[in-house]
N, CA, C and O atoms as a GROMACS GRO file, in nm:
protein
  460
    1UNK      N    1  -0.741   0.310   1.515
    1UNK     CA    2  -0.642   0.388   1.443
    1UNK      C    3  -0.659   0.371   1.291
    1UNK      O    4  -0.652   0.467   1.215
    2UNK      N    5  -0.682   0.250   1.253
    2UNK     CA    6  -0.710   0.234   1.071
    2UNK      C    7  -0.848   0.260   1.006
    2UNK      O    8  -0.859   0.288   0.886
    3UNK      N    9  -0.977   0.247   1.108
    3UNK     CA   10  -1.059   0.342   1.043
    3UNK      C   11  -1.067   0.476   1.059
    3UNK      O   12  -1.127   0.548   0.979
    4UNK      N   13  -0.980   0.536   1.209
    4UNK     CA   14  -0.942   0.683   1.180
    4UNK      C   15  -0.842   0.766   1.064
    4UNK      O   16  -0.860   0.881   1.024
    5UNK      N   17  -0.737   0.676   1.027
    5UNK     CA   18  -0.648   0.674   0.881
    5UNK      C   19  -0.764   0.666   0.806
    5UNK      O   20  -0.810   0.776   0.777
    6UNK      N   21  -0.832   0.559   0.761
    6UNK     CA   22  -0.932   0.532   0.664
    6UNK      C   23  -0.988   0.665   0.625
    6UNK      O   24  -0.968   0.715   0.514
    7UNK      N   25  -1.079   0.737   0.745
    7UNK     CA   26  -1.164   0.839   0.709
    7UNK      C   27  -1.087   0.934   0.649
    7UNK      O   28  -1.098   0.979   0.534
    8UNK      N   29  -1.001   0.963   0.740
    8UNK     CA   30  -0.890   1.125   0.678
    8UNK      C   31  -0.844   1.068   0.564
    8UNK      O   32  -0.834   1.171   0.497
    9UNK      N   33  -0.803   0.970   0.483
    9UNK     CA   34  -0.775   0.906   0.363
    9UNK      C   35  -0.906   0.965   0.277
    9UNK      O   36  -0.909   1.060   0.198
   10UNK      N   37  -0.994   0.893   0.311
   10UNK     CA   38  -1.107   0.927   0.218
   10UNK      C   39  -1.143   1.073   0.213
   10UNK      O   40  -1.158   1.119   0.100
   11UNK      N   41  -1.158   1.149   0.308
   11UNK     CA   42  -1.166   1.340   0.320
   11UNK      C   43  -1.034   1.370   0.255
   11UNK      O   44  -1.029   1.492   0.238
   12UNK      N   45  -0.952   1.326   0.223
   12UNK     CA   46  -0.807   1.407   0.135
   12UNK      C   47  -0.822   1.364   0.025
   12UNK      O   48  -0.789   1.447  -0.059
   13UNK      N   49  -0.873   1.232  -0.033
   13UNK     CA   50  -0.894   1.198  -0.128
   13UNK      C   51  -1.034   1.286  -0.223
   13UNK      O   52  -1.032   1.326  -0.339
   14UNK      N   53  -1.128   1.294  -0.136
   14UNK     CA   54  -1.192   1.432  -0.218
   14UNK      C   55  -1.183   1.564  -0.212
   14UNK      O   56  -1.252   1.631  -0.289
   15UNK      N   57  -1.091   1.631  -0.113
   15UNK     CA   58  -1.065   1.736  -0.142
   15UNK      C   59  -0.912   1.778  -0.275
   15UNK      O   60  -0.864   1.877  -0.330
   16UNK      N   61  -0.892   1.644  -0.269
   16UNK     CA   62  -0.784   1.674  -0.346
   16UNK      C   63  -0.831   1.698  -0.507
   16UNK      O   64  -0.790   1.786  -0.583
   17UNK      N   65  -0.970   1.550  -0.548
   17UNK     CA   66  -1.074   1.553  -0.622
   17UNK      C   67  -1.115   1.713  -0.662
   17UNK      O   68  -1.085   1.764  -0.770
   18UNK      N   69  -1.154   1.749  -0.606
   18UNK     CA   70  -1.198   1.945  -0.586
   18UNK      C   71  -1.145   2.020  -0.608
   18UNK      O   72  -1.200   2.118  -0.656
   19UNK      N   73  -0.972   2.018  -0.581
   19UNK     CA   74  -0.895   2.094  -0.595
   19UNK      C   75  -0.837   2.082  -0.723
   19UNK      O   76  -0.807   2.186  -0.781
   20UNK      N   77  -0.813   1.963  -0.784
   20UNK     CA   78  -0.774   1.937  -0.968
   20UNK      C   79  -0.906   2.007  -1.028
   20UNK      O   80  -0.900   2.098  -1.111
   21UNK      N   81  -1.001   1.966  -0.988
   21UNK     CA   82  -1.122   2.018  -1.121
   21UNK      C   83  -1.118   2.135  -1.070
   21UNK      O   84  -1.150   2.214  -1.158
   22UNK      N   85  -1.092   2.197  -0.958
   22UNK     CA   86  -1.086   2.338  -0.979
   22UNK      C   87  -0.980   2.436  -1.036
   22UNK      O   88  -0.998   2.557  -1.038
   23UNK      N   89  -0.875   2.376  -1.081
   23UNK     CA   90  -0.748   2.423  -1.133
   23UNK      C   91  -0.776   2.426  -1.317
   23UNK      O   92  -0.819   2.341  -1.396
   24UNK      N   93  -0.736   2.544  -1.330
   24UNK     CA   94  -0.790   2.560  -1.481
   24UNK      C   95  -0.669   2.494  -1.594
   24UNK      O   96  -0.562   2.470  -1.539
   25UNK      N   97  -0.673   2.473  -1.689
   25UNK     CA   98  -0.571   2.458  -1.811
   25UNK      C   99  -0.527   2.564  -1.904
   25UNK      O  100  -0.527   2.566  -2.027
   26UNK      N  101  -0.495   2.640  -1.828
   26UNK     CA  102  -0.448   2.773  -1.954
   26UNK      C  103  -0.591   2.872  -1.946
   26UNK      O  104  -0.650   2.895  -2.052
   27UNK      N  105  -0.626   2.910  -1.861
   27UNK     CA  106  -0.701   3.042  -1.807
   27UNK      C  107  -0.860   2.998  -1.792
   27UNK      O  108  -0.934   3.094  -1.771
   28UNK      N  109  -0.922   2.872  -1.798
   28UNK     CA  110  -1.005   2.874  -1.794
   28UNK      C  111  -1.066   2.736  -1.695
   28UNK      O  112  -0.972   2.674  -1.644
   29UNK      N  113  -1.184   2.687  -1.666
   29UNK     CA  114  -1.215   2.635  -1.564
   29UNK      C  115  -1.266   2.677  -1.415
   29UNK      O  116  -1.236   2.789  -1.374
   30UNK      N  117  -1.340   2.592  -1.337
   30UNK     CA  118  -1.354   2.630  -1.244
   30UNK      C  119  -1.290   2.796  -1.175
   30UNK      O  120  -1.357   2.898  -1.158
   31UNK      N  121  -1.177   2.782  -1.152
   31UNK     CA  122  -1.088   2.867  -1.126
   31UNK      C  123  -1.159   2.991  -1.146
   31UNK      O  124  -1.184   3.052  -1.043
   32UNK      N  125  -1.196   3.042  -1.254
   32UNK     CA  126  -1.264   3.120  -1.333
   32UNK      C  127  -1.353   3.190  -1.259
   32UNK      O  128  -1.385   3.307  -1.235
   33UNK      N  129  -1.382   3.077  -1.231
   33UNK     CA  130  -1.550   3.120  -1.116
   33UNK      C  131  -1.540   3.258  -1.008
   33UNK      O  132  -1.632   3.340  -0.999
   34UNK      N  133  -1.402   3.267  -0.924
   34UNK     CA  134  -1.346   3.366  -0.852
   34UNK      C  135  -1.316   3.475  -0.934
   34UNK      O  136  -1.267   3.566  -0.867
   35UNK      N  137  -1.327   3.503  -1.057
   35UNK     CA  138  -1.280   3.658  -1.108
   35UNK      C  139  -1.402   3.680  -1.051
   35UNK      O  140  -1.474   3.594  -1.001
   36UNK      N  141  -1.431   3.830  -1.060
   36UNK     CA  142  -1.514   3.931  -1.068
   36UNK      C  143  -1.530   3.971  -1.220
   36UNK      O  144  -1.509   3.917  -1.329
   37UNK      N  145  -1.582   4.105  -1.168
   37UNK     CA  146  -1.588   4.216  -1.324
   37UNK      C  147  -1.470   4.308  -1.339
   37UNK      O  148  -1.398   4.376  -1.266
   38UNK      N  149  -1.487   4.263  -1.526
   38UNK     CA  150  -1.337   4.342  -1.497
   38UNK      C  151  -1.177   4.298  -1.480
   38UNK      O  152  -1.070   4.360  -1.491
   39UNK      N  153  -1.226   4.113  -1.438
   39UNK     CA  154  -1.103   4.050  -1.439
   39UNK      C  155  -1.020   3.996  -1.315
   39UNK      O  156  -0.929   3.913  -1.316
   40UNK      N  157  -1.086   4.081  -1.184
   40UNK     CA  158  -0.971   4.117  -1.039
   40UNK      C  159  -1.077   3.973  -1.012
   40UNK      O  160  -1.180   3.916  -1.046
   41UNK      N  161  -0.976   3.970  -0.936
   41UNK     CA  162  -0.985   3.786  -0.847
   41UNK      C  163  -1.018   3.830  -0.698
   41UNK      O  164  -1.002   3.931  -0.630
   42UNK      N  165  -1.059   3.734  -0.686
   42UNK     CA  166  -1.093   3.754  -0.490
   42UNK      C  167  -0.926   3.676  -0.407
   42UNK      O  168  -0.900   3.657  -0.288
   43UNK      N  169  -0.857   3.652  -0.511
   43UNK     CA  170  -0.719   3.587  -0.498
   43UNK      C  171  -0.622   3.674  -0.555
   43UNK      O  172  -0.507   3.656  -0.516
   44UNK      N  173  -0.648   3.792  -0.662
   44UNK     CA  174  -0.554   3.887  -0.680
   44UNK      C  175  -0.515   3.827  -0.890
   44UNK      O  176  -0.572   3.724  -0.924
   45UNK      N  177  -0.467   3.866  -0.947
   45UNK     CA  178  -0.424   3.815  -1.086
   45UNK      C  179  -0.451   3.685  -1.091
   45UNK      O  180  -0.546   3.621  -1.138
   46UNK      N  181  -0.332   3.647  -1.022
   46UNK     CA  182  -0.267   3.489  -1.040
   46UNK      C  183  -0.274   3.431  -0.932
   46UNK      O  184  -0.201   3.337  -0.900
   47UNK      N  185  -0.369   3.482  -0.856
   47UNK     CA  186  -0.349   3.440  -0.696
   47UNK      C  187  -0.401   3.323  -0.690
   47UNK      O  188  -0.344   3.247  -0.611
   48UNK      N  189  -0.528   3.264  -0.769
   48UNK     CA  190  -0.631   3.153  -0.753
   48UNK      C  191  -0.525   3.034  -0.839
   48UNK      O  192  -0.486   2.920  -0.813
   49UNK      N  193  -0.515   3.083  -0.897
   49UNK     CA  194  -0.377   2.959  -0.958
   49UNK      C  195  -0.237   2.925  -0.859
   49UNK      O  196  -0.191   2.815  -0.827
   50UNK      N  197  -0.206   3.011  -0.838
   50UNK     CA  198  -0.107   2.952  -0.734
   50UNK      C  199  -0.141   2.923  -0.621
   50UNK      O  200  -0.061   2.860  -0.552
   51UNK      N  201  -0.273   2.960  -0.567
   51UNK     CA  202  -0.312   2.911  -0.387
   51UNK      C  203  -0.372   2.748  -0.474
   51UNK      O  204  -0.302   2.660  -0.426
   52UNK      N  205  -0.454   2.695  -0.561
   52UNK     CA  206  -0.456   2.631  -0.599
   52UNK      C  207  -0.401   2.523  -0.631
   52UNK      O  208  -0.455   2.414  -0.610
   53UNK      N  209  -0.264   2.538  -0.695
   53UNK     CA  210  -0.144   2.480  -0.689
   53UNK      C  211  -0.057   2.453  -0.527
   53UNK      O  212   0.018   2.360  -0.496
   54UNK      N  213  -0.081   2.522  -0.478
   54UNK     CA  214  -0.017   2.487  -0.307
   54UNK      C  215  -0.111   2.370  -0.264
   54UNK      O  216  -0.089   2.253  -0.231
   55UNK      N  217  -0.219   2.442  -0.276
   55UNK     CA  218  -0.358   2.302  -0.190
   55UNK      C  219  -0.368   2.203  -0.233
   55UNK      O  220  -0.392   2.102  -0.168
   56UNK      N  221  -0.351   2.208  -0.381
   56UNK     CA  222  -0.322   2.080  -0.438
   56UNK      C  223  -0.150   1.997  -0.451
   56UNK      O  224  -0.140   1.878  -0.480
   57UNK      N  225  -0.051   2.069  -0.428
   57UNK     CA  226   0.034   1.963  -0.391
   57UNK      C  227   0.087   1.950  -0.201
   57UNK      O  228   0.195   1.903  -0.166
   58UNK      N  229   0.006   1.991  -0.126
   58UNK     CA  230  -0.001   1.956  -0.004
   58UNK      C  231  -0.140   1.860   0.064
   58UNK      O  232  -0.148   1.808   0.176
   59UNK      N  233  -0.229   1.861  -0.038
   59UNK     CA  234  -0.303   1.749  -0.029
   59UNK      C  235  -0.256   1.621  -0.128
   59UNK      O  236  -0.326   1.520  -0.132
   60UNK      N  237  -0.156   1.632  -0.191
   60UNK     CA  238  -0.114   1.527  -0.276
   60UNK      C  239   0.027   1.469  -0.188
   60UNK      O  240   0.088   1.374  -0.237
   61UNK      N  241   0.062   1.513  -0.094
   61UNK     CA  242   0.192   1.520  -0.034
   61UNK      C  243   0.084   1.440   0.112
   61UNK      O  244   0.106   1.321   0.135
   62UNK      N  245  -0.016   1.508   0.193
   62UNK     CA  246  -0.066   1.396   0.247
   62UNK      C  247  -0.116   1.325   0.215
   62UNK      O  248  -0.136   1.238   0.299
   63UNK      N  249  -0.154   1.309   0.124
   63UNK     CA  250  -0.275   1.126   0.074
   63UNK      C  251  -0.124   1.039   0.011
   63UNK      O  252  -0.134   0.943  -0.065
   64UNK      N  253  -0.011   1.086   0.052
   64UNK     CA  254   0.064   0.973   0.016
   64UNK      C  255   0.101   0.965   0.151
   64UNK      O  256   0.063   0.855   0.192
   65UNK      N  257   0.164   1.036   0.252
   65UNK     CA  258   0.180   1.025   0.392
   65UNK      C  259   0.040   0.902   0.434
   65UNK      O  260   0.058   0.785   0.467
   66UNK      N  261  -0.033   0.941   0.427
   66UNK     CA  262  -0.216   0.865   0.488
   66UNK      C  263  -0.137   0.721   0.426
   66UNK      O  264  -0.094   0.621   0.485
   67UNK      N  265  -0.138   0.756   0.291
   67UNK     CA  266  -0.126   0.574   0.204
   67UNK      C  267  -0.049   0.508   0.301
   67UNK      O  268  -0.089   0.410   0.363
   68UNK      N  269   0.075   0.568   0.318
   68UNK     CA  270   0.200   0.489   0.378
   68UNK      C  271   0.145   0.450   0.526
   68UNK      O  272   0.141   0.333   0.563
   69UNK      N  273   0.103   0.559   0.609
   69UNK     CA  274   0.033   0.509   0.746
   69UNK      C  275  -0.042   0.402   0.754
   69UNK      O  276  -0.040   0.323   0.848
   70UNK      N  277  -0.147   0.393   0.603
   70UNK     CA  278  -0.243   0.290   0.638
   70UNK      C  279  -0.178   0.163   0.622
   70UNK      O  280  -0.207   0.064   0.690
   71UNK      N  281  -0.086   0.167   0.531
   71UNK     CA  282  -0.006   0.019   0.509
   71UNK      C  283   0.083  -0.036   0.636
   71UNK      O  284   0.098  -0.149   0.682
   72UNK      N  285   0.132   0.088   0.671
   72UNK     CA  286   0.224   0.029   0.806
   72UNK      C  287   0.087  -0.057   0.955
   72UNK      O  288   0.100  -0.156   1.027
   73UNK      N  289  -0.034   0.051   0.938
   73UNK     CA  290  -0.123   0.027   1.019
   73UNK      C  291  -0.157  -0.138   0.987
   73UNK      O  292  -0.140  -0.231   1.067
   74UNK      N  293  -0.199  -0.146   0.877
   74UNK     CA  294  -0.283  -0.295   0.840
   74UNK      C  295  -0.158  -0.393   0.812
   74UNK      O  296  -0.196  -0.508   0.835
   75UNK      N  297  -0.066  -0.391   0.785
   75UNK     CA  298   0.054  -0.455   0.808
   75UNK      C  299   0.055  -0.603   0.898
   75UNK      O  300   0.092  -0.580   1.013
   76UNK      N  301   0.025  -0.749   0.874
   76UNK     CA  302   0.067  -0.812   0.972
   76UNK      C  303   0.156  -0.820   1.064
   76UNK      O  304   0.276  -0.793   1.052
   77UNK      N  305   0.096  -0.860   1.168
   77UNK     CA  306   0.216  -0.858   1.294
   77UNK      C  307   0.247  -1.006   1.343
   77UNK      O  308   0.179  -1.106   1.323
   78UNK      N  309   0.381  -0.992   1.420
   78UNK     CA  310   0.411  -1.176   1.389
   78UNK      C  311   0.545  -1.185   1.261
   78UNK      O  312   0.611  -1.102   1.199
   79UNK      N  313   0.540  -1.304   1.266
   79UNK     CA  314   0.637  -1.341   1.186
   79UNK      C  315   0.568  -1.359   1.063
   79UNK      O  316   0.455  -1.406   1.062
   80UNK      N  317   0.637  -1.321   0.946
   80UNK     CA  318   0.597  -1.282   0.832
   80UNK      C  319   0.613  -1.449   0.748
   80UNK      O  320   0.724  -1.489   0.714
   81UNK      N  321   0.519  -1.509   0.730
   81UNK     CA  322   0.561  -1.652   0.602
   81UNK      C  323   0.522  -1.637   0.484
   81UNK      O  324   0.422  -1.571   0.456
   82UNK      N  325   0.574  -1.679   0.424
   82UNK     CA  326   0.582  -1.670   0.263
   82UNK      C  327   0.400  -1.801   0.240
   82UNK      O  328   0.343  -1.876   0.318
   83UNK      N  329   0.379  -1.764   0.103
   83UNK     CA  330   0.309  -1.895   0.051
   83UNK      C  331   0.353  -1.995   0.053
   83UNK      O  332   0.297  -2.097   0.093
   84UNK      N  333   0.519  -1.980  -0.012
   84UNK     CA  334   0.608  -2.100  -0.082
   84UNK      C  335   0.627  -2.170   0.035
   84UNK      O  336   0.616  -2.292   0.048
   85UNK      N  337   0.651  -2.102   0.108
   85UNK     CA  338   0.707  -2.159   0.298
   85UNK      C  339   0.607  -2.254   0.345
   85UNK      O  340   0.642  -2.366   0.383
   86UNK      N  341   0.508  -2.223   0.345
   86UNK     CA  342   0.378  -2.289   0.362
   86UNK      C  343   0.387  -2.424   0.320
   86UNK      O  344   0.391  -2.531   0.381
   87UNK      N  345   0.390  -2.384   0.162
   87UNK     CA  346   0.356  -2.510   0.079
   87UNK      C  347   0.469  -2.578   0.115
   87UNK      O  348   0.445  -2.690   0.159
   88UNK      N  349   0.579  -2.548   0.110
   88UNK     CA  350   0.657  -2.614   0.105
   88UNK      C  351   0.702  -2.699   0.250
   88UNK      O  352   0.737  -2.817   0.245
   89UNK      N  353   0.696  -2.632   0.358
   89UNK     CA  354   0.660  -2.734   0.483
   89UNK      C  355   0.510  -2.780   0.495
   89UNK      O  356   0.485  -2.796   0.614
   90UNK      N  357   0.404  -2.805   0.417
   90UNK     CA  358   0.293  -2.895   0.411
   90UNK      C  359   0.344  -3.021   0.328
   90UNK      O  360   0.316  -3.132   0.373
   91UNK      N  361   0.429  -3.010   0.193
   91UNK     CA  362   0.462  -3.100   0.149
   91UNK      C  363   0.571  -3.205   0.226
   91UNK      O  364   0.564  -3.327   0.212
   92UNK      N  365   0.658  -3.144   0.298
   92UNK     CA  366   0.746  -3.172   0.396
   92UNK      C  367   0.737  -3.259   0.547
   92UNK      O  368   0.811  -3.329   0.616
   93UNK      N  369   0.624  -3.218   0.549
   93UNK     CA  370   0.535  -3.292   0.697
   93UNK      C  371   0.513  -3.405   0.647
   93UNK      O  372   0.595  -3.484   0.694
   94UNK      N  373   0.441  -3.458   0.572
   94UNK     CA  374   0.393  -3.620   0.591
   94UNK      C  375   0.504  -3.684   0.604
   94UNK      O  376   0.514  -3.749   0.708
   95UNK      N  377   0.649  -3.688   0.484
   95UNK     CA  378   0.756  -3.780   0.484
   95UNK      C  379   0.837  -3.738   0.651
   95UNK      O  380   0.935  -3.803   0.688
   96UNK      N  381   0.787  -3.639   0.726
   96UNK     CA  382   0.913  -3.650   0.814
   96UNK      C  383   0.795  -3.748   0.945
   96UNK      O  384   0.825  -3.736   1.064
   97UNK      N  385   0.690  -3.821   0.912
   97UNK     CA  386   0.666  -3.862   1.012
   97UNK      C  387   0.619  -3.988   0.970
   97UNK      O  388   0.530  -4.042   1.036
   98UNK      N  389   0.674  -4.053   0.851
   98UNK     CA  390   0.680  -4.209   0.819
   98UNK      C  391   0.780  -4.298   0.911
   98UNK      O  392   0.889  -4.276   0.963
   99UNK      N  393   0.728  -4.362   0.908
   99UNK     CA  394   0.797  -4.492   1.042
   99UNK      C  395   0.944  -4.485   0.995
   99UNK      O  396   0.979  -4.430   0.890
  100UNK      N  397   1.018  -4.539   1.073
  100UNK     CA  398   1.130  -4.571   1.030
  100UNK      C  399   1.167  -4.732   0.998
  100UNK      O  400   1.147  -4.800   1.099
  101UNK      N  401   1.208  -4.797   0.902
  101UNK     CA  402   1.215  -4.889   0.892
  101UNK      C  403   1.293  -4.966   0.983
  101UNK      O  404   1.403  -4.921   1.014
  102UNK      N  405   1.229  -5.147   1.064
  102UNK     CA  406   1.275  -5.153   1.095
  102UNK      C  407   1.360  -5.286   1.062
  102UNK      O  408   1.287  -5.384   1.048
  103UNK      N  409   1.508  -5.313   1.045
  103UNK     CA  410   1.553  -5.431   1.045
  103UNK      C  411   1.641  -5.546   1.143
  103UNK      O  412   1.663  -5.524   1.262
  104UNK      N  413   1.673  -5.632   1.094
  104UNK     CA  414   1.703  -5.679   1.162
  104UNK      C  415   1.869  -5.625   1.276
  104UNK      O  416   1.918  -5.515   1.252
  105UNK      N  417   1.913  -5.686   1.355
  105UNK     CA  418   2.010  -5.642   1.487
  105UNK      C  419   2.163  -5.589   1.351
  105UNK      O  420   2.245  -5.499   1.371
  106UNK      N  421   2.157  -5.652   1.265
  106UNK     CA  422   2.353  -5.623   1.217
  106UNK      C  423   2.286  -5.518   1.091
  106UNK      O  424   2.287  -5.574   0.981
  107UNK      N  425   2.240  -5.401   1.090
  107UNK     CA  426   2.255  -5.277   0.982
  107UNK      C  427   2.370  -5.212   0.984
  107UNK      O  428   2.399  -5.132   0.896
  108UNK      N  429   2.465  -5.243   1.104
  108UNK     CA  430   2.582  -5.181   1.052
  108UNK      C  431   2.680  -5.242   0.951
  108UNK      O  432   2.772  -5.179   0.898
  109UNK      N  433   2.650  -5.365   0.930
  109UNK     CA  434   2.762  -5.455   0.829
  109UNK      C  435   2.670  -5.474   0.711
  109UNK      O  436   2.548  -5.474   0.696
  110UNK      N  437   2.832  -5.499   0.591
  110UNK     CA  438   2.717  -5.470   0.461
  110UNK      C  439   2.743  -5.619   0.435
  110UNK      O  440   2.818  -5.690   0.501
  111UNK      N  441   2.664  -5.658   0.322
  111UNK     CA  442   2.651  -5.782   0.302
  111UNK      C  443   2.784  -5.835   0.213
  111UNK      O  444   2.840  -5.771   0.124
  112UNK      N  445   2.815  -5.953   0.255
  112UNK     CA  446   2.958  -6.016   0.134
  112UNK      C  447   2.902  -6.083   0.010
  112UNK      O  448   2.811  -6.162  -0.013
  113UNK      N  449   2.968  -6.037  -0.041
  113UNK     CA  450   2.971  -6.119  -0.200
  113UNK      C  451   2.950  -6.293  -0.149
  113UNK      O  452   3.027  -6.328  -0.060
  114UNK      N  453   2.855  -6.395  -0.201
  114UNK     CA  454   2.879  -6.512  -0.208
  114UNK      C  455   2.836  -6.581  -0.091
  114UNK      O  456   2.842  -6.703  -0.076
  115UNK      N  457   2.770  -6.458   0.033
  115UNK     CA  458   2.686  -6.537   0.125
  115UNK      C  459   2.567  -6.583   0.111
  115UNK      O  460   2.514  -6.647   0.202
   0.00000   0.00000   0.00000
């Protein structure tokens, strides 16, 4: 499933590539290329600019859909731990498995002044 996301990621990512450099800035560019003689478009006036503008924000509308898929896809599964969590129960482990000291039978009584 994530190198099938992967590929269609990468094929939207250059057609989308194709579709900006083919979009002109104020009448000129690629775009251009579709007039004829005379001016008429194989798209009509304004037709190559606005089919242009559609393809390019519906390929910009999926390569963010794809993005989000691939993240949910590659996403660990399991319980999620932090670094800090880590470190912080590695530092935590040695002291919880030091001996316990041992003394003598009376630790419940404290000592008197003057014995």
């Amino acid at each position: 499933m994530y190198t099938f996301l992967l590929i269609v990621h990468v094929l939207i990512s250059m057609l989308l590539m194709l579709a900006i450099l083919m979009q002109a800035s104020k009448g000129g560019g690629l775009s251009g290329t579709f007039t004829g003689v005379g001016g008429s478009s194989l798209f009509g006036g304004r037709g190559a600019a606005t089919f242009l503008s559609k393809v390019t924000t519906g390929l910009a509308v999926a390569f963010m859909v794809i993005s989000v898929l691939i993240g949910l896809v590659s996403a660990p599964r399991g319980e999620a731990t932090s670094i800090i969590r880590q470190e912080a129960n590695r530092r935590t482990s040695p002291s919880a498995e030091l001996p316990i000291p041992q003394g003598s039978g009376d630790q419940g009584t404290l000592p008197t002044p003057g014995n």
